[in-house]
N, C-alpha and C positions, 0 to 999 in steps of 0.2 A: 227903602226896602233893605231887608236885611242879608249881611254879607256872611257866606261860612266861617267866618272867623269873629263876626263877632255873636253869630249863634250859639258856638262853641263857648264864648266867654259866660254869656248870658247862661249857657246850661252849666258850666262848673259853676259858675254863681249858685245857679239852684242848687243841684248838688250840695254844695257848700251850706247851706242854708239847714235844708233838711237832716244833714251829718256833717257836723263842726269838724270830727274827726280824722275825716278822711283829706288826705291831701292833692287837693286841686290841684297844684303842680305836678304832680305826679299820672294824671288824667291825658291822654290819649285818644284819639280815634278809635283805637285798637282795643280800649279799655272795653270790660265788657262787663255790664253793670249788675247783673245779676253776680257772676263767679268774679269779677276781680274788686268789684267795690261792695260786696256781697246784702248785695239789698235782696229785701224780700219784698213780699208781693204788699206788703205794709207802705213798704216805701218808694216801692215801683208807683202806685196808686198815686202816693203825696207829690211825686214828680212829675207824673202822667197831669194830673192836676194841677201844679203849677206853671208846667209848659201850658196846658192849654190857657190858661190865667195872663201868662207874659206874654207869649204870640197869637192871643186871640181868636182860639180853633178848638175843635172837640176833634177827637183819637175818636175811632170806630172802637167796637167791642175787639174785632179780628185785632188790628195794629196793636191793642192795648196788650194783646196777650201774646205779640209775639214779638213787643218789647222785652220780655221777660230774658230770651233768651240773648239779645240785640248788643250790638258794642255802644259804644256813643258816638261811633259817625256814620251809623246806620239810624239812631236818634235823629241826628243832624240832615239827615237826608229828608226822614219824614218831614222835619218841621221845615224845612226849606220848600219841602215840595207842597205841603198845607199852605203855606206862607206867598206864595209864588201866584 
């Protein structure tokens, strides 16, 4: 089963994947992925879909859209709590 830290890693991987640009190291809990890593609903979508891809889960319509506004350890919670 998987541990908050290494969901964390797994999601800046994604991250990473999606936008070479942005830097992982710099990525936080606190980060919030619409305003500080400034994805749009483009790339909200390719993430949403990749999480579900790595941790083998589907996001309701609700959670998908209120990712939008979400940090990344609010991410980390869903998918723990999916995952669990």
């Amino acid at each position: 089963m998987a541990n908050r830290e290494s969901v964390i890693e797994s999601l800046k991987n994604l991250i990473e994947e999606s936008n070479p640009s942005i830097d992982v190291n710099a990525i936080s809990e606190d980060t919030k992925l619409e305003e500080d890593l400034q994805m749009g609903s483009l790339e909200m979508y390719e993430l949403t879909m990749a999480v579900e891809e790595e941790f083998d889960f589907t996001f309701d319509d609700e959670e998908q859209e209120k990712l939008m506004d979400a940090s990344v350890g609010a991410l980390v919670e869903v998918i723990l709590e999916k995952i669990s």
